[in-house]
Each structure stands twice: as C-alpha cells, then as structure tokens.
C-alpha positions, 0 to 999 in steps of 0.5 A: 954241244954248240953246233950252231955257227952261221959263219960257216954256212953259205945260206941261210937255207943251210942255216935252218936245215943244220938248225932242224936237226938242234934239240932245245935241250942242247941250247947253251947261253952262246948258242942262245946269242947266235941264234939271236943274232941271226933272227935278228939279221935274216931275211928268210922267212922261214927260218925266222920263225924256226927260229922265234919257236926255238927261241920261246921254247927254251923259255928264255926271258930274252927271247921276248924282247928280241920277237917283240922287236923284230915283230914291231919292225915287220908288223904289217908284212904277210909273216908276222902270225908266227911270232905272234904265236911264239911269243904266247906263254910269256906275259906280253901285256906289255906289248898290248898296244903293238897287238892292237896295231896288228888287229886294226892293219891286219884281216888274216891270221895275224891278227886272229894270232893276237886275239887268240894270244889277249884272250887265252893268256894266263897274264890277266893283268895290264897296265892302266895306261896300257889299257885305255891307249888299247881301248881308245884304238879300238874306239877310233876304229869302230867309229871308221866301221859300220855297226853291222853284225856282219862286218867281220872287222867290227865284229873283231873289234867288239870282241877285242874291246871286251878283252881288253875291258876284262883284264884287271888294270895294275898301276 
C-alpha cells in the first residue's frame, strides 16, 4: 500500500510523522522514488535521517548513492553521523576518500561514525588508488599535528592509517 505523497502534506513535520507510521515492508519501488525525492529536497533534519535509516533498511542498492550524495553536499555540518551510519552494511569503499575528509574536518560523532564504519565493515576490500589518495590524506594531516599520545586528533589518525593499511587493495 503507498501512503506516502509529500504533496499532500503542509510540512515536512507532517511528512516524518505520516512516515513514522511506514513499515519497511510496505515499501513499493514508487515509494522508494518519493522517498528519495524527498531526502534529497529536505531541509529538516530529522526527517532526513528517518528517512537515510528507512532507506538502508530496505537494502536497496539505490539507496547508497542517493546517502552518499547527500552526505558529500552536507559533510562538514553538525548532522552528518546519521548517514554515515545508514549507510554501513553496504560496501562504501568506494566512498573512502569522502570518510577520510570527514575525519580530518570533523572532532565529533561523525567522524567517529566513519572510523567505526572502515574498521567493522565486512567489505575488506579497496581500490588502490583509493587507498594511497586515503593514506596520503592522513599523512598530510599528521604532519600538521603534533606527535603526542595525547593528541585525540593524531591518536585518530594513527588508528585511521592502520585501517586503511589493512584492507587488501584490488585493481
């Protein structure tokens, strides 16, 4: 059953409260398509990250590409840990390079959600180039930092480089 039209709500308020209510399930390939449209057109930000969850839930493949876009047009905002975390059981190594931007911009839950995502994912595999444009990030960070054990940021990256190091390359 489709229950989902933003045309006949006032706000997007309304939206995510008539979303709530939407069980994965019931999700047809034209609800699928408004909700995108609508993720991609909100500004409200809890029901874009309602709605990245949803989305990843339904384990569409789509669904990547449409987080990933929106996540690289609101990197460096306050509400970007959510998509992060939507998107962790797809294979995002391709997105790698985006995650490390995050971690070099971002001191709080974002880019603690990318960490997370490099280390745990069940994808162990990366494209080369991928790889060395990551490692060569953190290495241009490093240098900026001080090498002290205390340093939460260089701390971070020293993890982050040892991620990245371990995952096998592929052409």
């Amino acid at each position: 059953m489709y229950y989902l039209n933003r045309h006949s709500y006032k706000s997007d308020d309304e939206v995510y409260w008539a979303f709530a209510d939407i069980d994965v399930s019931d999700c047809t390939s034209d609800m699928f398509d408004e909700i995108v449209a609508i993720f991609k057109t909100t500004a409200d930000v809890r029901l874009r990250n309602l709605l990245a969850c949803f989305m990843a839930e339904t384990k569409n493949e789509k669904a990547l590409s449409v987080i990933m876009d929106v996540l690289e047009r609101i990197k460096y905002s306050n509400h970007s840990a959510t998509l992060i975390y939507a998107v962790d059981e797809f294979d995002c190594s391709n997105y790698y390079e985006l995650f490390i931007d995050i971690c070099i911009a971002k001191k709080d839950e974002a880019r603690y959600q990318c960490m997370w995502l490099i280390r745990d994912t069940k994808y162990r595999t990366i494209r080369r180039r991928v790889k060395i444009n990551c490692l060569s990030k953190i290495e241009a960070f490093l240098n900026t930092l001080n090498a002290d054990s205390e340093n939460y940021d260089y701390r971070d990256m020293m993890f982050l480089r040892e991620l990245i190091n371990g995952l096998d390359e592929r052409p």
